[in-house]
N, C-alpha and C positions, 0 to 999 in steps of 0.2 A: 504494500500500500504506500502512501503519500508520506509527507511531511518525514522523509529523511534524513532531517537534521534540526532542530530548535526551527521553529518559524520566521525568525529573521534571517538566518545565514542560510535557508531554502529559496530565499529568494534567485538567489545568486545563479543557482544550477536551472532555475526556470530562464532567467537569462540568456543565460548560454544555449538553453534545446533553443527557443527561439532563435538566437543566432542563428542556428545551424540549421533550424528548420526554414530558414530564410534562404539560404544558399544551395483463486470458486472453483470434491473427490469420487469420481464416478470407480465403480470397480466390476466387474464382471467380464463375460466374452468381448461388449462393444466397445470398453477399454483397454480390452486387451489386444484387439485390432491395431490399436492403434499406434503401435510403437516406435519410439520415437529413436531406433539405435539400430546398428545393423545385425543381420541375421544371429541369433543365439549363438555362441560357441567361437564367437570372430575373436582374436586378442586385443585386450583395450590397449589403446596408447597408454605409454610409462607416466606420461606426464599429467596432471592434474587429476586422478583419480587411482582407481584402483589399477596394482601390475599386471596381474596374473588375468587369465582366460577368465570371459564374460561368464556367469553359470547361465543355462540352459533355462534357469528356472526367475531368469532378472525380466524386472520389470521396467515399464516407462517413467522417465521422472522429464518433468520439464522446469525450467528456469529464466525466471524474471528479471530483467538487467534495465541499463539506461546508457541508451547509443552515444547518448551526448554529454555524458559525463566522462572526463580523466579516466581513466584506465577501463571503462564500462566495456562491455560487449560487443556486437556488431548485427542481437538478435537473438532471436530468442534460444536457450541452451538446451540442446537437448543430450540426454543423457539416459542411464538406467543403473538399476540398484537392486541389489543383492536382498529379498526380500527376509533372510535368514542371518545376514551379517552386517546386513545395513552397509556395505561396500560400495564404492557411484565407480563408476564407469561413464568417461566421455563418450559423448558420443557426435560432437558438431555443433553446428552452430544454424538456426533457421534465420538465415539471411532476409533484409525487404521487409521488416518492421521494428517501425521508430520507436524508440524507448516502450519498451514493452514491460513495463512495473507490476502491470497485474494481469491473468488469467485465469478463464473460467470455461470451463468444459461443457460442451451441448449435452442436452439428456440422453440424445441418442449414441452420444462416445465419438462420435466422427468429424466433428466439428468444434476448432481451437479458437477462443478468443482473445483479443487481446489488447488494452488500451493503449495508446499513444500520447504517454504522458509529455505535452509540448505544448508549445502555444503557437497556432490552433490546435486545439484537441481533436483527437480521432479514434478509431474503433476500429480494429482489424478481424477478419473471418477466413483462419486458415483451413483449407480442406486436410485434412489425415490421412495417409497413403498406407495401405497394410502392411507394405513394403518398406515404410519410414518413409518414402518421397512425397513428403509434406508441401502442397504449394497453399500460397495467397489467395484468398478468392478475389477476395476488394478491400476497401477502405470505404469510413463515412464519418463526416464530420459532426461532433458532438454538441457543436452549435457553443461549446464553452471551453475554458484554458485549465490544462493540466488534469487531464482526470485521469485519479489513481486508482480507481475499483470500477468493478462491473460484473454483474452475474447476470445468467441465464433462469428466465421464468421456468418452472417447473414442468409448464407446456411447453418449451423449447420453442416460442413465437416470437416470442420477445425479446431482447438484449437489452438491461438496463444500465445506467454508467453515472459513474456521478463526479464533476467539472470541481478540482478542489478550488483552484483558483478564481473562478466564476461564481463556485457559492449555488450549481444548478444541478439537475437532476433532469436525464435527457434518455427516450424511452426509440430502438430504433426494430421497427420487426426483420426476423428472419426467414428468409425467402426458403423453396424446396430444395436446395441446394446446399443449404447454409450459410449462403452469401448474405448480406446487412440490405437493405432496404432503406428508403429515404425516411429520416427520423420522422416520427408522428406524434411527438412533446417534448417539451423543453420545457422544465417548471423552476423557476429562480425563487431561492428561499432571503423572501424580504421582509421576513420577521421569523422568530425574534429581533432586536440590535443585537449587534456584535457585543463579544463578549470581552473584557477587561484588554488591552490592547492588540485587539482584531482591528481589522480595516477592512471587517465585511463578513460573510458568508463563506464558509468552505466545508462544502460538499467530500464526505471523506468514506463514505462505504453506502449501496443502496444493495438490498438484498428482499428476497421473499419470505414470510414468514413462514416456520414449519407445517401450518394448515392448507397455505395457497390462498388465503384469504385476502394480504394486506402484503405491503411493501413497505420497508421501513428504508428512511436515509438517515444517516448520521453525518451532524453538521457541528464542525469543531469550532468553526469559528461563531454563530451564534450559540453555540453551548446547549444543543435541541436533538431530540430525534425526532424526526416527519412520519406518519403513518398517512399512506396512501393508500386507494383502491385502484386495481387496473383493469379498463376497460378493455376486456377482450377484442372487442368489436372496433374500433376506436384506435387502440392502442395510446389514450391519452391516460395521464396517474390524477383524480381524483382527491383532493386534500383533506382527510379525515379528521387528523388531530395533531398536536404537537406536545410532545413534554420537555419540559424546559430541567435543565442541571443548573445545579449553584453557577453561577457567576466566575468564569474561569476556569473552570474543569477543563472544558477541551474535548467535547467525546471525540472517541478516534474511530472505533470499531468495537460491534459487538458480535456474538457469539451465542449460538441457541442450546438451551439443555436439551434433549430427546425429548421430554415431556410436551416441549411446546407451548410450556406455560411461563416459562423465566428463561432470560438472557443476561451475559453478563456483559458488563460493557466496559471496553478499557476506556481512561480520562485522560490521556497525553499530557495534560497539563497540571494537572494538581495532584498527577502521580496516586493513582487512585484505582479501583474496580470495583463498580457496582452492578447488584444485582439487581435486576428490571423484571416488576412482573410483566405478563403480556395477556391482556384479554383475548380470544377469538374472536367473538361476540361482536365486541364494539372494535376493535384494534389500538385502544391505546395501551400503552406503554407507561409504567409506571415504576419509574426509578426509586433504589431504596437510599439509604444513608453510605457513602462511600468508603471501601476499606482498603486498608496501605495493601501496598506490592508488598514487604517485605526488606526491600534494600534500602532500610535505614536515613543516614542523611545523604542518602547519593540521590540525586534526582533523575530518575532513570526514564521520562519519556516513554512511558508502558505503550505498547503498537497493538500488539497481537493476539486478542484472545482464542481460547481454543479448549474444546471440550472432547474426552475420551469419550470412546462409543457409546459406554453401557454409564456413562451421565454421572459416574462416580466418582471421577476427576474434572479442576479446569487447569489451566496453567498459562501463561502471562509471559510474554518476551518483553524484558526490561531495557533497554537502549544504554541507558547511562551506565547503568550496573554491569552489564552484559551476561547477563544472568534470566534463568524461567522461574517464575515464582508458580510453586504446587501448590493449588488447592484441594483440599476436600470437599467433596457437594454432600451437603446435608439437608434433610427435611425437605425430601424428594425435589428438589435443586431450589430451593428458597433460601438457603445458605449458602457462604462461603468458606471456608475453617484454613487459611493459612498453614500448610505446614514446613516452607523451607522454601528456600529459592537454590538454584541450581547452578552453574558457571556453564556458560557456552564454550569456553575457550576460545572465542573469537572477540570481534569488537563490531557493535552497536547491530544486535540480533534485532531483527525486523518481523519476515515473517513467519511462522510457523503453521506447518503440515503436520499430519497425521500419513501413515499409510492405510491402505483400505482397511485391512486385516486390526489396523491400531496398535500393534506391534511395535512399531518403528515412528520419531518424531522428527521432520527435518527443519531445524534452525535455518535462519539463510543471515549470514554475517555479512552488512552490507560494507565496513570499513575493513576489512580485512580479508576480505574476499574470500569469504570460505563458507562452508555449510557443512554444519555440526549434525550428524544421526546418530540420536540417541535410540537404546533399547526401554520399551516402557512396558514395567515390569506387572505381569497380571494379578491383579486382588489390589495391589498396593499403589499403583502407577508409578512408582519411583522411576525415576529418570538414570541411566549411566550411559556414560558415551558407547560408542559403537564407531564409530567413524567420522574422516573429516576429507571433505572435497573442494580443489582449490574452482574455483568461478571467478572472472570479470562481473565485481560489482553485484552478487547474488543478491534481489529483494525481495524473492517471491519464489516458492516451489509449488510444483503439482505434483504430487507422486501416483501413479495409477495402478 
């Protein structure tokens, strides 16, 4: 996701993509089509991953970078991993998309998404070759600057994306192909005001809720989460309700329990995670009282929430700390219970994955260029490393 560095000194790299632009875990067979490395059994390259022979039994992992940042990418990473050792294996690089921060997988497994964090923002629709020969369908413009998230409706109709820098929230259908469609909303959130030194609106995650009922966006710089309806028909988002956070939190991104009844949302800014109930009913969203990461007086920028399958863990990528703080979910996910934070061994941990299985957790270390795979241990979730994979600028994994 977004905001890769303190608010202020992010300016600078949106900057720059301009310059240069001037000149969401599916698992089964249709994901497994889809891979992203060459044929089982080929030997990895020595360099940036694992030495030894691919196993037969590795899966797809893909990787989020930024074209236009010092040492970033050239596109999106593709790679695969040892679903038994958590081992990465290079695997290339998907050339012809601009800074590619976030992605999100179609329902049907065969269609790659993926934003175009720049100014003008865009939305890319790669086709998946069973072969790994991955091409580009198209591009569409998001009608706003720098959007760092985007996920796929549940009915795979829709592509939703949300403009950090613009503050909007932009809805584009997808065609039989899986190619984008001419956008059919653009919704700018102009309330709440801005929160304690904002200079606006910043649109920073828009997702469906676990029912299919509502669309929730998270907006860090008015300090709100937006619940929307989407009109099938239409394909325009409907404004249901708004919950508003203390005054400077910052929400970044939140994260659903299985239940579907509470989310937890990380605060960026006042270093925080709170649990949100969620009505179906009506769609709003109702934040509780906010509780510490865990990493003491370090101000750790928390990015990334994430929840184990069976809803009995959540766990937290801390930026400043560089560290995952473990929770415990209790009272059938209406609680949080802190019990530790963890060391990434990298620097400034951004996003985290899960594998299908739940197995395996992948860090993506966006200052040190590496991504941490931890083993996450059953009954207890404890976290221990497994493995580390060098990346250009990792911000984002998908593992399949």
């Amino acid at each position: 996701m977004s905001s890769n560095k303190p608010l202020p000194a992010r300016r600078g790299l949106l900057a720059a993509a301009a310059a240069l632009a001037a000149g969401a875990a599916v698992s089964g067979p249709a994901a497994a089509r889809a891979l992203a490395v060459p044929p089982s059994g080929a030997p990895a390259p020595a360099a940036g991953g694992g030495g030894g022979p691919r196993p037969a039994a590795a899966r797809p992992l893909f990787l989020g970078t930024y074209t236009s940042q010092p040492g970033g990418g050239t596109g999106i990473g593709l790679a695969s991993y040892d679903p038994v050792s958590g081992e990465v294996f290079p695997g290339g690089t998907l050339a012809g998309v601009a800074d590619p921060s976030f992605l999100a997988l179609a329902p049907c497994g065969r269609t790659l998404y993926a934003v175009n964090e720049r100014r003008p923002g865009g939305v890319t629709a790669i086709a998946l070759g069973e072969d790994g020969r991955h091409r580009v369908l198209n591009s569409r413009d998001t009608g706003g600057d720098a959007p760092c998230h985007l996920s796929v409706h549940p009915g795979g109709r829709f592509l939703l994306s949300a403009n950090y820098t613009s503050g909007s929230v932009a809805v584009h259908p997808v065609e039989e192909d899986g190619s984008l469609g001419e956008r059919t909303d653009l919704v700018e959130h102009t309330s709440p005001p801005p929160g304690p030194g904002q200079d606006g609106p910043h649109a920073h995650q828009i997702l469906t809720t676990p029912d299919g009922g509502h669309v929730l966006a998270v907006d860090l710089g008015n300090d709100s989460v937006h619940t929307y309806r989407l009109d099938p028909s239409a394909g325009t988002l409907d404004r249901v309700s708004v919950a508003v956070l203390p005054p400077g939190a910052g929400p970044r991104a939140l994260a659903f329990h299985p239940s579907g009844r509470y989310a937890y949302l990380a605060n960026e800014l006042s270093d925080t995670i709170a649990v949100c109930a969620y009505d179906p009913d009506t769609g709003r969203l109702t934040p509780g009282t906010p509780q510490p990461t865990g990493t003491g007086g370090v101000t750790s920028y928390p990015a990334q929430p994430l929840v184990s399958r069976d809803g009995a863990h959540a766990y937290l990528s801390n930026r400043g700390h560089n560290s995952v703080s473990h929770y415990a979910v209790e009272d059938g996910g209406a609680s949080l219970r802190l019990l530790g934070t963890v060391p990434v061994g990298g620097d400034w941990p951004r996003h985290l994955a899960l594998s299908p299985d739940g197995a395996l957790m992948f860090a993506c270390n966006q200052r040190s260029g590496s991504v941490t795979v931890f083993r996450v241990a059953p009954g207890t979730g404890t976290l221990s490393p497994a493995a580390t994979h060098t990346a250009p600028v990792p911000v984002f994994a998908l593992p399949l």
